[in-house]
ROFISE-989943 format. One record per residue (C-alpha): residue number from 1; x, y, z; residue in three letters. Coordinates in steps of 0.1 Angstrom, whole numbers, plus 5000, padded with zeros to 4 digits. Example, Ala and Ser with C-alpha at 12.3 -4.5 7.8 and 13.67 -1.06 7.14 Angstrom:
+------+------+------+------+--------+
| guro |    x |    y |    z | kolkol |
+------+------+------+------+--------+
|    1 | 5123 | 4955 | 5078 |    ALA |
|    2 | 5137 | 4989 | 5071 |    SER |
+------+------+------+------+--------+
This chain:
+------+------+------+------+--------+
| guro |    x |    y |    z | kolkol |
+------+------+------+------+--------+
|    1 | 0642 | 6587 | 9216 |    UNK |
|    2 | 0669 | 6571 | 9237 |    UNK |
|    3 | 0675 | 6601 | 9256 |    UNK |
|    4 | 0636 | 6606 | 9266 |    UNK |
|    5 | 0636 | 6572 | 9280 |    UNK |
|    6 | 0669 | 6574 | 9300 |    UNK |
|    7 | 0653 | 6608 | 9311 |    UNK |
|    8 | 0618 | 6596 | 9324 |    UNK |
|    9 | 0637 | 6567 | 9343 |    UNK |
|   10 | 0658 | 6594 | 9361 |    UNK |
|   11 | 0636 | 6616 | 9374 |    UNK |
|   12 | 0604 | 6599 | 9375 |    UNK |
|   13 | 0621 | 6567 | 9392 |    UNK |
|   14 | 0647 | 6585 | 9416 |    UNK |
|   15 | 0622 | 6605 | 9430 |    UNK |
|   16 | 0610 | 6587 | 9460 |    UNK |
|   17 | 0600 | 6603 | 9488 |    UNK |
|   18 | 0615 | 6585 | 9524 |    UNK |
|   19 | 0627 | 6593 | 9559 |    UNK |
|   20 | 0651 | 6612 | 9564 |    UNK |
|   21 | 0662 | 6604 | 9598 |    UNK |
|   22 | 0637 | 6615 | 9627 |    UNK |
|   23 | 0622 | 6638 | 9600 |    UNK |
|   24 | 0594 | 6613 | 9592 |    UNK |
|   25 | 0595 | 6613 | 9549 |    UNK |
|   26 | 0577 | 6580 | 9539 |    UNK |
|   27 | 0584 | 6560 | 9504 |    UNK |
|   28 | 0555 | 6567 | 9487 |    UNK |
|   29 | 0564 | 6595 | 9462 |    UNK |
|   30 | 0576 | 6567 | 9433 |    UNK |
|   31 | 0572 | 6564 | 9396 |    UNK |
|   32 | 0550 | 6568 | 9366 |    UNK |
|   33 | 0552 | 6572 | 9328 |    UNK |
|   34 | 0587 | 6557 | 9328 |    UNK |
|   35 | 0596 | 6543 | 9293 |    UNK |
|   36 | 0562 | 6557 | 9275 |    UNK |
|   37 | 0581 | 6567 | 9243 |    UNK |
|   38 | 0597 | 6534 | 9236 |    UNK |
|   39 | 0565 | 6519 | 9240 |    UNK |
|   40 | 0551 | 6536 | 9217 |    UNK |
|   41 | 0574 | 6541 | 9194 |    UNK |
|   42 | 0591 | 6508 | 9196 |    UNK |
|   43 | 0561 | 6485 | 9199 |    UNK |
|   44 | 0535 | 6510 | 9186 |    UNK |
|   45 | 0513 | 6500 | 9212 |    UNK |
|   46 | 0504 | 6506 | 9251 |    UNK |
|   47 | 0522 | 6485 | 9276 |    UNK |
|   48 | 0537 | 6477 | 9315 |    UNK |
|   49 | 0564 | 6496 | 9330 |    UNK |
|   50 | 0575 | 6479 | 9363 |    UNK |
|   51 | 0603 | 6499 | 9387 |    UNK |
|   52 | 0622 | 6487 | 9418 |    UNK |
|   53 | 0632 | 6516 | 9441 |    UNK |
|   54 | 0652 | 6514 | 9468 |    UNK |
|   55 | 0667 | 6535 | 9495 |    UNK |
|   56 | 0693 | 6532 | 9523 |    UNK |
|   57 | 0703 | 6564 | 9547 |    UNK |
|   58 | 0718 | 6562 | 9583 |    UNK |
|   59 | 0708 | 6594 | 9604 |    UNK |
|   60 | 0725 | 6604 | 9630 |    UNK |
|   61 | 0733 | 6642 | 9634 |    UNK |
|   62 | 0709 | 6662 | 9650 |    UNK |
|   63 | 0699 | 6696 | 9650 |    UNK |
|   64 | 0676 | 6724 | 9665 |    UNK |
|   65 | 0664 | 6748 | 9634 |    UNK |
|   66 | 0696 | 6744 | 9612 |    UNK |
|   67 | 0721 | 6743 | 9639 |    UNK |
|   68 | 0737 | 6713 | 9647 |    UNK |
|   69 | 0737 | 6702 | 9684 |    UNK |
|   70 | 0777 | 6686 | 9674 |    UNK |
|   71 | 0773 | 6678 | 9716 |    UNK |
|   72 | 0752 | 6647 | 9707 |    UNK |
|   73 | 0776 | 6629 | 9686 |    UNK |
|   74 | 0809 | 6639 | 9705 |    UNK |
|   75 | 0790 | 6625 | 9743 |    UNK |
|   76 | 0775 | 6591 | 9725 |    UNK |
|   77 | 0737 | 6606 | 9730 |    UNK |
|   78 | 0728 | 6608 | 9698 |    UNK |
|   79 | 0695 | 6591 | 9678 |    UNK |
|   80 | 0713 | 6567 | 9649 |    UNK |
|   81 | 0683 | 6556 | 9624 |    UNK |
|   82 | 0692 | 6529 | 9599 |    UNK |
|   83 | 0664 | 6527 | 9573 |    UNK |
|   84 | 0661 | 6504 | 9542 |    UNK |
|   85 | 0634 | 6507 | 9519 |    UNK |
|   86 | 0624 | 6489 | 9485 |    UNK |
|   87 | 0592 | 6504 | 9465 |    UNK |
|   88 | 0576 | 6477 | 9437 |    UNK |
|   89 | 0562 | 6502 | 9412 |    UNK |
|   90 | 0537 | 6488 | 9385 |    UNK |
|   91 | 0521 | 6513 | 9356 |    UNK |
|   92 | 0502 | 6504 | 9328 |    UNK |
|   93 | 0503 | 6530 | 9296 |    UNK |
|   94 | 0466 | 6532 | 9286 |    UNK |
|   95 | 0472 | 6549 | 9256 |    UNK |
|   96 | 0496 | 6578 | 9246 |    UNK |
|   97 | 0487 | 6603 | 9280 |    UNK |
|   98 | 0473 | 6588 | 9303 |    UNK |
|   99 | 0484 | 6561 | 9323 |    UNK |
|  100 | 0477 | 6543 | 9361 |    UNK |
|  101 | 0503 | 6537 | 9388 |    UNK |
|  102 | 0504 | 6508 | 9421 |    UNK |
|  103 | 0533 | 6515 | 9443 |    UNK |
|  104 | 0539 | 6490 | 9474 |    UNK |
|  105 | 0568 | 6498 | 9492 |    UNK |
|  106 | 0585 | 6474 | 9524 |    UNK |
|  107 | 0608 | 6490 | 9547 |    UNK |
|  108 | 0635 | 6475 | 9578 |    UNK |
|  109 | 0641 | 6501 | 9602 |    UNK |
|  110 | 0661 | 6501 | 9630 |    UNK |
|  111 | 0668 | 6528 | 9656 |    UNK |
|  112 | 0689 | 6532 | 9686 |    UNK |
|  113 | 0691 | 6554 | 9717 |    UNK |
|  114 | 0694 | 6561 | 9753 |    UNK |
|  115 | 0667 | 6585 | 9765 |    UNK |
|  116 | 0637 | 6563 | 9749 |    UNK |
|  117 | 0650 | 6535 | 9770 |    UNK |
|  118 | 0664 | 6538 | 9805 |    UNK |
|  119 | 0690 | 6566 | 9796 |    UNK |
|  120 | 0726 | 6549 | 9803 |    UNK |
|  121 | 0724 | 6519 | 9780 |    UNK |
|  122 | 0720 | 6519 | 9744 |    UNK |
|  123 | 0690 | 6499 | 9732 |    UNK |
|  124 | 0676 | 6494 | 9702 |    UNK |
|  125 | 0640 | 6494 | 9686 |    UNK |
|  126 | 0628 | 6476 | 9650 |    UNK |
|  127 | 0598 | 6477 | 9627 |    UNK |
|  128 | 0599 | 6457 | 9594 |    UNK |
|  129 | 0568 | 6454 | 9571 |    UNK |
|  130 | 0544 | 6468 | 9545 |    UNK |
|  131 | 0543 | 6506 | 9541 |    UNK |
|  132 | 0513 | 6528 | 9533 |    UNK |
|  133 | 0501 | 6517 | 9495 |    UNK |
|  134 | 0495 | 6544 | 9472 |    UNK |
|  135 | 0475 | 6545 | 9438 |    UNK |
|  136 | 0479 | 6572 | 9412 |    UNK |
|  137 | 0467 | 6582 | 9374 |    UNK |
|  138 | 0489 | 6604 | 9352 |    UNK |
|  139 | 0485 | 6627 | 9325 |    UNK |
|  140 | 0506 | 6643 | 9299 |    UNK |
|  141 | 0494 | 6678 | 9292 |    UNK |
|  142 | 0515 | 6674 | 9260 |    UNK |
|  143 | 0517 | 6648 | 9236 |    UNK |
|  144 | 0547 | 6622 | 9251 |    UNK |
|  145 | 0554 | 6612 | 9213 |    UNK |
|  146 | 0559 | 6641 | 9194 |    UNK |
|  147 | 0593 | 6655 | 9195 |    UNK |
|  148 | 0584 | 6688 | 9216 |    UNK |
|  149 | 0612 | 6701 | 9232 |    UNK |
|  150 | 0593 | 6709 | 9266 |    UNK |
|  151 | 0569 | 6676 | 9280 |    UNK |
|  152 | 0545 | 6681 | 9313 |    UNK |
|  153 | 0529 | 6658 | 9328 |    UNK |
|  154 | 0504 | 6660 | 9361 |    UNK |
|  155 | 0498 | 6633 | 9390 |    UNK |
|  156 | 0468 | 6628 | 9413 |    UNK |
|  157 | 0466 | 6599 | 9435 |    UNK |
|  158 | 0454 | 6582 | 9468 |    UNK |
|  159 | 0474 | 6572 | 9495 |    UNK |
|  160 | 0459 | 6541 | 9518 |    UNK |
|  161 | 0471 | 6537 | 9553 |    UNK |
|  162 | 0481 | 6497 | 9545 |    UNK |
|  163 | 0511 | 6501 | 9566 |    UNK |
|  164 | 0511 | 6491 | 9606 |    UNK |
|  165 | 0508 | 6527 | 9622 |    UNK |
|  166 | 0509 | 6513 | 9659 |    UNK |
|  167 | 0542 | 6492 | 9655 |    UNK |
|  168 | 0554 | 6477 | 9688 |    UNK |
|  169 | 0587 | 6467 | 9701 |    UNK |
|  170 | 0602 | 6465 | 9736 |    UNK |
|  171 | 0618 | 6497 | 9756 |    UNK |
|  172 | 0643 | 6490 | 9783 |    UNK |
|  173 | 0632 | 6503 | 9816 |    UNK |
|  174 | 0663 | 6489 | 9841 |    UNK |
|  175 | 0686 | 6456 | 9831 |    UNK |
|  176 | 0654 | 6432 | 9842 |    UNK |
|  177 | 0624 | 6452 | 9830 |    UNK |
|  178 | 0610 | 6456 | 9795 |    UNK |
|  179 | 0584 | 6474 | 9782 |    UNK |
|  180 | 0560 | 6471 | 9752 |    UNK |
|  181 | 0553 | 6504 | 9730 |    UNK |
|  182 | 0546 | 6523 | 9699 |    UNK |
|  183 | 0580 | 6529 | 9682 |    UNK |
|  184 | 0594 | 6558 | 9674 |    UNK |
|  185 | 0575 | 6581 | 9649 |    UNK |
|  186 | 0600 | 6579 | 9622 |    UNK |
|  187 | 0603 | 6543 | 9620 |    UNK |
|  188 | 0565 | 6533 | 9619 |    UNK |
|  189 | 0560 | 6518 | 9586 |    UNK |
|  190 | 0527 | 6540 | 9579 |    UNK |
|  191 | 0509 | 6576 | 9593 |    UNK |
|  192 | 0474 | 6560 | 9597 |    UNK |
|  193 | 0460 | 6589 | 9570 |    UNK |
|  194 | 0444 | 6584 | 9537 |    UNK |
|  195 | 0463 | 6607 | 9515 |    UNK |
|  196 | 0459 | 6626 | 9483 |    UNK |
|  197 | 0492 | 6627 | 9467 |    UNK |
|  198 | 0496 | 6655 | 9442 |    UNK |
|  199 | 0524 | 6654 | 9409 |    UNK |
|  200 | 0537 | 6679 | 9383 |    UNK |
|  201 | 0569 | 6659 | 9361 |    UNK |
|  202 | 0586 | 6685 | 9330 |    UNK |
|  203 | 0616 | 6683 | 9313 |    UNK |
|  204 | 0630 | 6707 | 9286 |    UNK |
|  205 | 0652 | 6697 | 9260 |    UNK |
|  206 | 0680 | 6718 | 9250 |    UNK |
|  207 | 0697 | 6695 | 9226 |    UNK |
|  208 | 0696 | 6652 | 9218 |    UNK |
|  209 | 0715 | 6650 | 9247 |    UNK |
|  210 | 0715 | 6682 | 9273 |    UNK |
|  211 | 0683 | 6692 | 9291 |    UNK |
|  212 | 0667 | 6697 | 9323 |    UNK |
|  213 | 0643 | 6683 | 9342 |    UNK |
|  214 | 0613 | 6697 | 9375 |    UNK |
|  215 | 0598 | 6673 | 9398 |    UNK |
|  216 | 0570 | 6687 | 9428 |    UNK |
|  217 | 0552 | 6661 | 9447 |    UNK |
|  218 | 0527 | 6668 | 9476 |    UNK |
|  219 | 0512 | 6645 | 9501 |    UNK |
|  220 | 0480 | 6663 | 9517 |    UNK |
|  221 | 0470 | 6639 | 9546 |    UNK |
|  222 | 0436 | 6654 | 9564 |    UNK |
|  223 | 0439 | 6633 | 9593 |    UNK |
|  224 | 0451 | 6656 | 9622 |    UNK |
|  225 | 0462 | 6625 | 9646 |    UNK |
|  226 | 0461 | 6592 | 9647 |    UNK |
|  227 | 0460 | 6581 | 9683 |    UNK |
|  228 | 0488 | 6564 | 9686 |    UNK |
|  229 | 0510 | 6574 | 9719 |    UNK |
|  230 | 0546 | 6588 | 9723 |    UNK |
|  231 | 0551 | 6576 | 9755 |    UNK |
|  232 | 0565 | 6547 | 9745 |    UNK |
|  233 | 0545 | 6519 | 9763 |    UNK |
|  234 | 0547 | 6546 | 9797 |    UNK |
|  235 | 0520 | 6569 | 9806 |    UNK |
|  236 | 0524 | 6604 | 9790 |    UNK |
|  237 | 0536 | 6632 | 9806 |    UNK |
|  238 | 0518 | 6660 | 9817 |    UNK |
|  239 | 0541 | 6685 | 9799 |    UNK |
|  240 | 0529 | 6662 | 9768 |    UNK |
|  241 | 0491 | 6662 | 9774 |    UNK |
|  242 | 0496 | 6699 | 9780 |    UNK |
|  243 | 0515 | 6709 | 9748 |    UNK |
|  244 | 0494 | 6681 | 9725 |    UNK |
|  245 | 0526 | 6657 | 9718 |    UNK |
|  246 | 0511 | 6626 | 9737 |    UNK |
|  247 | 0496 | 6613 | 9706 |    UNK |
|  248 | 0515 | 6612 | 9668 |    UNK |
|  249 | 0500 | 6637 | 9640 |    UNK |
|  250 | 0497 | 6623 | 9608 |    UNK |
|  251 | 0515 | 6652 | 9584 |    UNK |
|  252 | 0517 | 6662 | 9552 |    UNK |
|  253 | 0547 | 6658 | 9530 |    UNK |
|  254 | 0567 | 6672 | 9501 |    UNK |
|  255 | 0595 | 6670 | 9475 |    UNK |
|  256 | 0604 | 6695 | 9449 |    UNK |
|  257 | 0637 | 6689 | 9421 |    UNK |
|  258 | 0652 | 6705 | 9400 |    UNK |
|  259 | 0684 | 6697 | 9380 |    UNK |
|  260 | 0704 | 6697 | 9347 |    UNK |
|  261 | 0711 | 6659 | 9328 |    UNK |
|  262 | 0737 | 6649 | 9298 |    UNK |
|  263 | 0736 | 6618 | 9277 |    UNK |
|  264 | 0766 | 6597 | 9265 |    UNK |
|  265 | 0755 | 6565 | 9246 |    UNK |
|  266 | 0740 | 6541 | 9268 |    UNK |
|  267 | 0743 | 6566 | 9299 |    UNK |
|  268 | 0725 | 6595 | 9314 |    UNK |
|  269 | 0743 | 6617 | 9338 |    UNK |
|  270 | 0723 | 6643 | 9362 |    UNK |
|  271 | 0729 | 6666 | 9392 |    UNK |
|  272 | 0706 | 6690 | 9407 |    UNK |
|  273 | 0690 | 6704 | 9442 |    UNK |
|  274 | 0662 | 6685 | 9463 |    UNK |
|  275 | 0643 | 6696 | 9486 |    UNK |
|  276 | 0619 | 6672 | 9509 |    UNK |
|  277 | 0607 | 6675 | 9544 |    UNK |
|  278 | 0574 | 6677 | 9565 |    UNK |
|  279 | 0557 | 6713 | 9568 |    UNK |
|  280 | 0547 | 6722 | 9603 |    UNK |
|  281 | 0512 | 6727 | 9592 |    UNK |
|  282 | 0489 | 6708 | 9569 |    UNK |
|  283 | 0469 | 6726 | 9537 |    UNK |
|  284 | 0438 | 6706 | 9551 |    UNK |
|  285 | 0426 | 6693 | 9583 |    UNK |
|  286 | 0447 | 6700 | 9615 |    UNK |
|  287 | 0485 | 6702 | 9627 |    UNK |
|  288 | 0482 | 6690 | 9665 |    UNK |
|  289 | 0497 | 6663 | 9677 |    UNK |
|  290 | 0535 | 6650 | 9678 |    UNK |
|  291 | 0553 | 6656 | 9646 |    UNK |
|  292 | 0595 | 6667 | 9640 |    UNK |
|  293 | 0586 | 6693 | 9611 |    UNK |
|  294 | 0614 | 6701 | 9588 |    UNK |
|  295 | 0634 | 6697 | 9557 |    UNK |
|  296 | 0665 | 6687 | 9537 |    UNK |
|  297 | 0684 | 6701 | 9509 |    UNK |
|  298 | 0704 | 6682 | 9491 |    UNK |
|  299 | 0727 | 6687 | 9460 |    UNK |
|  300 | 0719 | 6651 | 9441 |    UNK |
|  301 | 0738 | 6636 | 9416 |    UNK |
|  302 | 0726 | 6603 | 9394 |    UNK |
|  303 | 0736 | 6583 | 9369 |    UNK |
|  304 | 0713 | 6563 | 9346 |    UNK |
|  305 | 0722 | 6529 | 9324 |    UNK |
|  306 | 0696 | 6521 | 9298 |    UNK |
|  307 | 0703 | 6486 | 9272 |    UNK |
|  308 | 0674 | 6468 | 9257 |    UNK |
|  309 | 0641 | 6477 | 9277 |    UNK |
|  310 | 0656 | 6485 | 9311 |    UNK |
|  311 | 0668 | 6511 | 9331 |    UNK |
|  312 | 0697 | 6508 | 9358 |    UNK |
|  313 | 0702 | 6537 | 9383 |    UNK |
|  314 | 0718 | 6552 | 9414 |    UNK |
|  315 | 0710 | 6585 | 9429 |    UNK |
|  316 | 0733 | 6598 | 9460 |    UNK |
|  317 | 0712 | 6635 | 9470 |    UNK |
|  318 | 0739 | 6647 | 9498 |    UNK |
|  319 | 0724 | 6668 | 9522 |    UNK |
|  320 | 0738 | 6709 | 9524 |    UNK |
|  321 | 0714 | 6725 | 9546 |    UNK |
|  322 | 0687 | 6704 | 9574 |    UNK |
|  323 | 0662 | 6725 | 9593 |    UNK |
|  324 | 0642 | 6713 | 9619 |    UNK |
|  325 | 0612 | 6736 | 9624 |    UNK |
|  326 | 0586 | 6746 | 9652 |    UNK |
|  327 | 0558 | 6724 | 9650 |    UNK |
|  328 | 0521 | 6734 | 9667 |    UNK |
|  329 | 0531 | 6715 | 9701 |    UNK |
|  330 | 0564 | 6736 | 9702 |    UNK |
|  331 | 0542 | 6769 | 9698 |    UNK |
|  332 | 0517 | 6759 | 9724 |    UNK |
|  333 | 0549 | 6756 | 9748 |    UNK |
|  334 | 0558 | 6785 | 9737 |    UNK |
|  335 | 0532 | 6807 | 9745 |    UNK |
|  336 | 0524 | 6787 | 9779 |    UNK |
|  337 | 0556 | 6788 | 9795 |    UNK |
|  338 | 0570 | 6826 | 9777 |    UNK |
|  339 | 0603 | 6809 | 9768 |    UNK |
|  340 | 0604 | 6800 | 9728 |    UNK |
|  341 | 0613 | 6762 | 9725 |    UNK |
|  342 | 0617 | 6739 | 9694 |    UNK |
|  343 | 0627 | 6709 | 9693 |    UNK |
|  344 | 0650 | 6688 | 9677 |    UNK |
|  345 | 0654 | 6660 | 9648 |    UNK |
|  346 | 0684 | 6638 | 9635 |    UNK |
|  347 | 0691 | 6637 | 9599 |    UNK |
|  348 | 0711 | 6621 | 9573 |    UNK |
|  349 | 0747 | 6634 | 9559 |    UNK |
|  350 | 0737 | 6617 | 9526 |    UNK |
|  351 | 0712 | 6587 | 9513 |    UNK |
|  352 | 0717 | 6558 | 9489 |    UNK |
|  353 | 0692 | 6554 | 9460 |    UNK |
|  354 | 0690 | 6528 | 9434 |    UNK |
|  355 | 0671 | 6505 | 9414 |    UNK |
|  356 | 0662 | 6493 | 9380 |    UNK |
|  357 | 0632 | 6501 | 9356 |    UNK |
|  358 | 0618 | 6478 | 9331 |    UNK |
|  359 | 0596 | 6478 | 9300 |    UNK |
|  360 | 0575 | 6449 | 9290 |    UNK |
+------+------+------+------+--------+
């Protein structure tokens, strides 16, 4: 039973959605039925699970498609995001499927850069506060208990736009003049969307200690945009007005994993492929408006430390391939001015995740 529980903390509590760099990938893909089996089997009866995520990545590198533009880095014009988020998961077990999910997450960016301020000077913008709060039930298509080799489980929540989607900070203009603005897209703490977040959690076991393990989660957000400007407290360009990138879209977002894990006493050792990103268009509602649409893969390794009723982890995904795609405004320049044109998005060689899971 030891091995199910290590197992739910690893995928269901490293799984956390967040940015990426310029590729704007909020924390709000958390946890759920963490720890079910030892609460039932343990204290024969339906309990708490509470989870503490967090997440650190510095992005820096940026790229057009999935070439890097090395030019950015080498003459000091590059985009460096440093982003720190913790998530405060809370689910209660209702009885041996189902079970409900809180997630509140709180997030510290910073972010610095020449062209958003007066292009010779590096400056630097910050937003600090409550992300987008997101509420979710789950249910185990098998039975959690019984020792079935193969355990499924689906998600379907709601995603409320509690974080501060029109974040201001000051933009340098010359060495006397500031200017007062929306930040930076990938550093506002919310999208200003109500979401539907979508789940599906298996794992198969192979033997007591060897199995493997599938995580998909997809935020649909039917909001197309959300008003908030990208000129950064100036008046947008025409080019901008023209294309439909004055004003931020609020986009969907996904995550997929997939990945092998081996127990050894007390620990839990994983390593698999991740995929997360923003898709250029949405399943519902519209795609207009300013968005860097793309994705990461990442080969992820983890390493899980269960004693008593709690759950210690750290999760390092390293990123092997980053693709920054067309999004809508990019086609609309496209096909006004006859010369294709995408544009481009800084990413992260690698992010830091880690927390601890606890059953009461």
């Amino acid at each position: 039973m030891k091995i199910i529980v290590l197992l739910y903390a690893l995928f269901f509590f490293v799984q956390q959605p967040a940015a990426q760099g310029c590729i704007a990938i909020r924390s709000n893909g958390g946890s759920c039925a963490a720890g079910m089996d030892a609460l039932l089997e343990e204290k024969k009866t339906y309990g708490w699970v509470v989870a503490v995520n967090n997440r650190y990545f510095r992005s820096f590198r940026h790229f057009i498609g999935k070439e890097e533009q090395k030019q950015r880095v080498a003459l000091g014009t590059e985009v460096v995001n440093h982003s720190f988020s913790s998530e405060i998961g809370l689910t209660r077990h209702l009885d041996r499927r189902w079970s409900l999910s809180l997630f509140v997450p709180l997030t510290a960016n910073e972010r610095s850069s020449l062209y958003e301020h007066d292009g010779k000077k590096r400056n630097t913008t910050r937003s600090f506060g409550l992300g987008d709060v997101r509420m979710a039930a789950y249910y185990w298509l098998t039975d959690p208990v019984q020792h079935n080799r193969t355990k499924f489980q689906l998600g379907l929540g709601l995603k409320l736009p509690m974080g501060d989607f029109r974040y201001l900070d000051y933009f340098q203009r010359n060495d006397s003049t500031k200017v007062l603005g929306p930040v930076d897209q990938s550093i506002q703490l919310g999208d200003g969307g109500t979401g539907i977040t979508t789940e599906v959690n298996v794992y198969h076991l192979f033997t007591k200690k060897t199995g493997l393990y599938a995580n998909g989660y997809y935020l649909l957000n039917p909001r197309e945009q959300n008003g908030v400007s990208t000129a950064r407290g100036g008046v947008p360009s025409a080019a901008s007005l023209s294309y439909g990138s004055d004003v931020m879209s609020v986009p969907d977002q996904f995550m997929f994993r997939l990945g092998g894990q081996l127990s050894v006493e007390e620990f839990t050792f994983s390593a698999g492929m991740r995929i997360e990103g923003i898709p250029a268009k949405d399943i519902v509602g519209g795609s207009n408006g300013f968005r860097r649409p793309g994705y990461v893969l990442s080969a992820e390794s983890a390493v899980v430390y269960s004693f008593h009723k709690t759950q210690l982890y750290i999760s390092i995904p390293f990123a092997v391939q980053r693709n920054r795609t067309q999004s809508i405004p990019d086609e609309i320049r496209t096909q006004k001015t006859g010369s294709y044109f995408k544009g481009d998005a800084a990413f992260a060689d690698y992010s830091l995740n880690f927390g601890a899971v606890f059953s009461l």
